[in-house]
C-alpha positions as CSV (number, residue, x, y, z in Angstrom):
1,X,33.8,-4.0,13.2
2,X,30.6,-2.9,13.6
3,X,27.5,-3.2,11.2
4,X,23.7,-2.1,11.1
5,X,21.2,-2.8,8.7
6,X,17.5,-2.5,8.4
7,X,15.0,-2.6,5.6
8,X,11.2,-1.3,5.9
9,X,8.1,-0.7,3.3
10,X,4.9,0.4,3.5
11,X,2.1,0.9,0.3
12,X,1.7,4.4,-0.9
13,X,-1.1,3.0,-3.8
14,X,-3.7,5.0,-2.8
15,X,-2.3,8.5,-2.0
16,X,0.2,8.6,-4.8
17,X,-2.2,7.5,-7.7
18,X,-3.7,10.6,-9.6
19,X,-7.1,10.4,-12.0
20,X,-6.8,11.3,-15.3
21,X,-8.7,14.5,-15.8
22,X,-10.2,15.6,-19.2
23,X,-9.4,13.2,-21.0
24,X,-12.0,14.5,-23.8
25,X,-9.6,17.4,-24.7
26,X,-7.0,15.4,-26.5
27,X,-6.7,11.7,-27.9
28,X,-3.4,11.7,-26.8
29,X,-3.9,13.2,-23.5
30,X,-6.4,10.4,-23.2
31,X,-3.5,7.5,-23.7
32,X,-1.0,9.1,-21.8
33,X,-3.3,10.1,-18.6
34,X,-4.2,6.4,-18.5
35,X,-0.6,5.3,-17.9
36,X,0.2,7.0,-14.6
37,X,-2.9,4.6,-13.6
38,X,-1.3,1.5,-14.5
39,X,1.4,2.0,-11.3
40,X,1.2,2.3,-8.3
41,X,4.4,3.3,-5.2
42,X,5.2,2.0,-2.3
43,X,7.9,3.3,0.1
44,X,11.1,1.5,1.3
45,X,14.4,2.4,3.7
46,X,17.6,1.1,4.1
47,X,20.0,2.0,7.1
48,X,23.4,1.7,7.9
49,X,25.7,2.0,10.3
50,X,29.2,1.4,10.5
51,X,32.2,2.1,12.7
52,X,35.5,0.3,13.1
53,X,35.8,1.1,16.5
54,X,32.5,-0.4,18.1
55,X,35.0,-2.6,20.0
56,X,35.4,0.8,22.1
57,X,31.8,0.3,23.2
58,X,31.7,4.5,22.8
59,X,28.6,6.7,22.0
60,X,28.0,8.0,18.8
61,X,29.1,11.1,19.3
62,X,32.2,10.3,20.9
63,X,33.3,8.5,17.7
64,X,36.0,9.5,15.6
65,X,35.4,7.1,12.7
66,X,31.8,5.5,11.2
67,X,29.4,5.9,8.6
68,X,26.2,6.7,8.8
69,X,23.6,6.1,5.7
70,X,19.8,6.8,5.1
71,X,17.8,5.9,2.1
72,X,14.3,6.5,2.1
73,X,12.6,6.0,-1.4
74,X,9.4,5.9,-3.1
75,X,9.5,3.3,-6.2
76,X,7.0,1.9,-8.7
77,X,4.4,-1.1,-8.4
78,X,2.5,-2.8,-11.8
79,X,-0.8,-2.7,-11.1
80,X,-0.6,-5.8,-13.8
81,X,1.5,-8.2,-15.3
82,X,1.1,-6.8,-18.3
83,X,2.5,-3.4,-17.1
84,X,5.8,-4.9,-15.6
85,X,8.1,-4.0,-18.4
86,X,6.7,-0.1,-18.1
87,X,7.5,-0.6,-14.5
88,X,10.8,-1.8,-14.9
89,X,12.3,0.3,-17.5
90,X,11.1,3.2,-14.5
91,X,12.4,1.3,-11.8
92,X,16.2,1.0,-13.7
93,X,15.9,5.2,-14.5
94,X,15.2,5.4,-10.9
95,X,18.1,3.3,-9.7
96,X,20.4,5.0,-12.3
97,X,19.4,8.4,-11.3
98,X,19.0,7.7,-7.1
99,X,22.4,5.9,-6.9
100,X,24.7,5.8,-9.6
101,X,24.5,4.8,-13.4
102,X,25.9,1.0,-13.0
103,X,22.2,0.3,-10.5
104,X,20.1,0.3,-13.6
105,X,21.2,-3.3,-14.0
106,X,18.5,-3.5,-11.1
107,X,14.7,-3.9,-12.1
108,X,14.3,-4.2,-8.3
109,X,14.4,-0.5,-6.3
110,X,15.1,-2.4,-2.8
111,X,17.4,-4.6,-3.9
112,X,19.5,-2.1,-5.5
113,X,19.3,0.3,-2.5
114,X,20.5,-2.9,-0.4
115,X,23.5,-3.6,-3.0
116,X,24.1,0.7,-2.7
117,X,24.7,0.6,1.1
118,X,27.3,-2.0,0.6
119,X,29.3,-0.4,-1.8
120,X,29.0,2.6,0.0
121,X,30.5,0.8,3.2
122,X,33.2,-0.9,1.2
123,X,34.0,2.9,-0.4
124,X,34.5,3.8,3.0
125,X,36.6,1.6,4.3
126,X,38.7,2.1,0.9
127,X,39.5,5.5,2.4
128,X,40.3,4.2,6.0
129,X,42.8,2.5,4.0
130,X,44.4,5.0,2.5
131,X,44.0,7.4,5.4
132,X,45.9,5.0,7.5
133,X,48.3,4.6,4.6
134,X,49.7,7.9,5.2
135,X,50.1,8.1,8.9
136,X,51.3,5.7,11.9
137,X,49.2,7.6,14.0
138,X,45.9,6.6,12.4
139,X,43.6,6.8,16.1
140,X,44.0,10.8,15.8
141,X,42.9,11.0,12.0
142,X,38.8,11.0,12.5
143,X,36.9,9.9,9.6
144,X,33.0,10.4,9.9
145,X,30.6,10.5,6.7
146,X,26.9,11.0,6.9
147,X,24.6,10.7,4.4
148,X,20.8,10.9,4.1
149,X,19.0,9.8,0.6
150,X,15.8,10.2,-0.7
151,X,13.3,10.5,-3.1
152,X,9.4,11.7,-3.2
153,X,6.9,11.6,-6.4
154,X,6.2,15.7,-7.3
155,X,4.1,15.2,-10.3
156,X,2.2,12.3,-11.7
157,X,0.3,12.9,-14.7
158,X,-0.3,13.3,-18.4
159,X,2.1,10.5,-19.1
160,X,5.1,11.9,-17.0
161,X,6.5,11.3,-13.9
162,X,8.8,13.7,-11.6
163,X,10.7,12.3,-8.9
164,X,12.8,14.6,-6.6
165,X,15.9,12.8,-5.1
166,X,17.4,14.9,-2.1
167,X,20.7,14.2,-1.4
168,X,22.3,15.5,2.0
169,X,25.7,14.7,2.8
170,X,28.8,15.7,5.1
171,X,32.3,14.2,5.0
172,X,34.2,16.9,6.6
173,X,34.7,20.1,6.5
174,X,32.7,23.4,7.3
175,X,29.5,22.4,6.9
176,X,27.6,19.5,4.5
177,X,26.1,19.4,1.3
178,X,22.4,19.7,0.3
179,X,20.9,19.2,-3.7
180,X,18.0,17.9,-5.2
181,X,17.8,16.7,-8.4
182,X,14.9,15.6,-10.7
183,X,14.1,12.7,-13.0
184,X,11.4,13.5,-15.6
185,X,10.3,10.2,-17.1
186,X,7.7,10.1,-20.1
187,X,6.0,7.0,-19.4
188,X,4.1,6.5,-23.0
189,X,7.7,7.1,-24.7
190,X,9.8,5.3,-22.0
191,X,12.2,7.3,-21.4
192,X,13.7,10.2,-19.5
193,X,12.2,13.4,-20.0
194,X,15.4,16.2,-20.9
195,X,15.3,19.9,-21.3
196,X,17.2,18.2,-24.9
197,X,14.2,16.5,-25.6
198,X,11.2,18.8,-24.4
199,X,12.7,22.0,-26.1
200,X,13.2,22.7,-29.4
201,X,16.3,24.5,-28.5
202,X,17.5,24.4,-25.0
203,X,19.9,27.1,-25.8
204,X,17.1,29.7,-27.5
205,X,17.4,33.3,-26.2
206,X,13.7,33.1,-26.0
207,X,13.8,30.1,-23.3
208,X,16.7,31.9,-21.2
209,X,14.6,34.8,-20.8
210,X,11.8,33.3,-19.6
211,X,14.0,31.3,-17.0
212,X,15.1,34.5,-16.4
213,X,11.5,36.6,-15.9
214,X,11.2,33.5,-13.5
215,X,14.3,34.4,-11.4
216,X,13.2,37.8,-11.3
217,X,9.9,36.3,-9.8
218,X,11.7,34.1,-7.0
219,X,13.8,37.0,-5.7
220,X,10.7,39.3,-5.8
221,X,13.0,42.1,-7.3
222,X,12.1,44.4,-10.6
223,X,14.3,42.8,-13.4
224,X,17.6,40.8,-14.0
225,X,19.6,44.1,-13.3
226,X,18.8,43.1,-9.9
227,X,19.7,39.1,-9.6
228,X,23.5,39.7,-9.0
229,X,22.2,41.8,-5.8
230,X,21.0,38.5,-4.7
231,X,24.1,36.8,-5.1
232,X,23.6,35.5,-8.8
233,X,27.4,35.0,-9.9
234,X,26.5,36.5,-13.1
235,X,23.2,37.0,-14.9
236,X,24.4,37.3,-18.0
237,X,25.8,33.9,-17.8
238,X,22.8,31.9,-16.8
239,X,21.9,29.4,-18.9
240,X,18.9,26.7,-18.8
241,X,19.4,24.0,-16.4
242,X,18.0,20.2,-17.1
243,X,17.2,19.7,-12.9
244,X,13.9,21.0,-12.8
245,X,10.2,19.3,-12.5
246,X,6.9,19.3,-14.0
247,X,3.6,20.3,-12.1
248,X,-0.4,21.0,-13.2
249,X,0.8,24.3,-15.0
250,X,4.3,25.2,-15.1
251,X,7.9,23.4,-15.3
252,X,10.3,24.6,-12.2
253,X,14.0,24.8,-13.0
254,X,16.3,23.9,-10.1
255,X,19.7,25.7,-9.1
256,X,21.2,24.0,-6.6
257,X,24.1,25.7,-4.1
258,X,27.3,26.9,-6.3
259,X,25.9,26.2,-9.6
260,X,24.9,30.5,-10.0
261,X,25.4,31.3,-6.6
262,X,26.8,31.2,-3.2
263,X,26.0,28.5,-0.9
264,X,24.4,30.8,1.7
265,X,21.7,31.3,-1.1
266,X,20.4,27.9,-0.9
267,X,18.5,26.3,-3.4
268,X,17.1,28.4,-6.1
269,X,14.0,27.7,-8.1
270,X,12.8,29.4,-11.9
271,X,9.0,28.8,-12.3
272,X,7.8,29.2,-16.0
273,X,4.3,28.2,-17.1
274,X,3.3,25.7,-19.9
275,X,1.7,29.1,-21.5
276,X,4.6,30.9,-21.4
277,X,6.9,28.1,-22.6
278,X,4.6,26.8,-25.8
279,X,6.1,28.7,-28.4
280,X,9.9,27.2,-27.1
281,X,8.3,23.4,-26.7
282,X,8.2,20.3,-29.5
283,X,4.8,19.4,-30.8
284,X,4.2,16.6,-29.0
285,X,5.7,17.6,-25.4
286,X,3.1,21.0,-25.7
287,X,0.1,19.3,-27.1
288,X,0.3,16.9,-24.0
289,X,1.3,19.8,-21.4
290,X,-1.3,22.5,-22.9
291,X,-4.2,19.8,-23.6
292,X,-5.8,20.3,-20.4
293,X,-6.0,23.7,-20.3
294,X,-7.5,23.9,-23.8
């Protein structure tokens, strides 16, 4: 059997730290600010490849069975000791999020990215398992999987974090996957930042229509008469999604391929502004979001 692995990391302190900026407008705004200062990210990667036929000494492309898995990840640093619990309640969202629910066990991003690969690998020769299993003739039943993992910081301020995870994938098939998802994290609340907890209703009329004006927007047509033109399934059915990310003025709700449209459509992005979204926010998320544009 053949096995690669390799493990790299680099500091990202200085480019990914970001100044808190009028910190006069709002006590609050003040506090929160100072906690994106307390961290600060450095980069790691994990590699793996895996065939069962390397005794075959064959190229990679010539292969009819191996793995082949990326991760490439950005994760948190305490500037302080006193700042490691912060740091590690991120760190376990992070793993959670990245890999799979059962990583937030780890307060340690590389480690759980090592402990991912494996149980990726031992997933994957599950299923050569039960291929073989079902045929004598397991040399002409290929079994190739590719997958590429990652995640870059998008926003880092007022308090919150947004990390985009991008996810690319093929296990067969006519062509692979692509998504990107978000974690939100609220660093003076500790804890994930939903469209459940940032809303006062998720499911208002009012937010769906602005999500809506904001489609509009993105396809450049005239009004949601128009969206199913653009391969929306249905715009009557389009609902408020929790993927989306925070940046200096506006939140950005993700649609990823299938979820309201056809995979030839790509990705599909709904940008709202703070402005436009204060009357549908809680107290506390629009004080923090609108304070420094008061």
């Amino acid at each position: 059997m053949g096995t690669s692995i390799s493990m790299g990391c680099k500091s990202l302190a200085a480019a990914l730290t970001i100044t808190a900026v009028c910190a006069s407008c709002n006590p609050d705004s003040s506090k929160s600010d100072s906690l994106n200062d307390l961290i600060s990210w450095d980069t790691t990667s994990a590699d793996l490849f895996y065939t069962p036929d390397s005794a075959l000494n064959l190229p990679k492309d010539s292969l009819r069975r191996y793995l082949d898995l990326t991760i490439r990840g950005v994760y948190p640093v305490a500037k302080n000791e006193e700042d490691k619990l912060l740091v590690d309640s991120l760190t376990r969202e992070i793993n959670r999020h990245m890999f799979d629910k059962k990583f937030d066990q780890y307060g340690d991003f590389e480690e759980a990215a090592k402990s991912y690969t494996q149980s990726i690998k031992a997933a994957y020769q599950e299923d050569l398992r039960a291929i073989d299993s079902l045929s004598s003739e397991t040399n002409r039943i290929p079994h190739i999987v590719w997958m590429d993992i990652s995640d870059s910081l998008v926003y880092n301020g007022r308090g919150f974090i947004s990390l985009q995870v991008e996810n690319q994938s093929y296990t067969g098939g006519a062509h692979g996957m692509e998504s990107s998802t978000y974690l939100n994290y609220d660093l003076l609340n500790r804890h994930p930042l939903s469209t459940g907890t940032l809303f006062n209703n998720r499911e208002a009329q009012e937010l769906i229509a602005l999500v809506k004006e904001g489609l509009v927007r993105y396809f450049g047509v005239s009004d949601t008469s128009q969206l199913e033109n653009q391969g929306i399934y249905s715009a009557d059915e389009i609902s408020v999604p929790d993927n989306f990310y925070l940046s200096e003025d506006s939140i950005h709700f993700v649609y990823n391929p299938y979820e309201i449209a056809p995979y030839v459509v790509g990705s599909i992005e709904s940008s709202v502004s703070f402005k436009d979204l204060e009357g549908t926010m809680k107290k506390e998320y629009r004080d923090r979001l609108l304070s420094i544009r008061r």
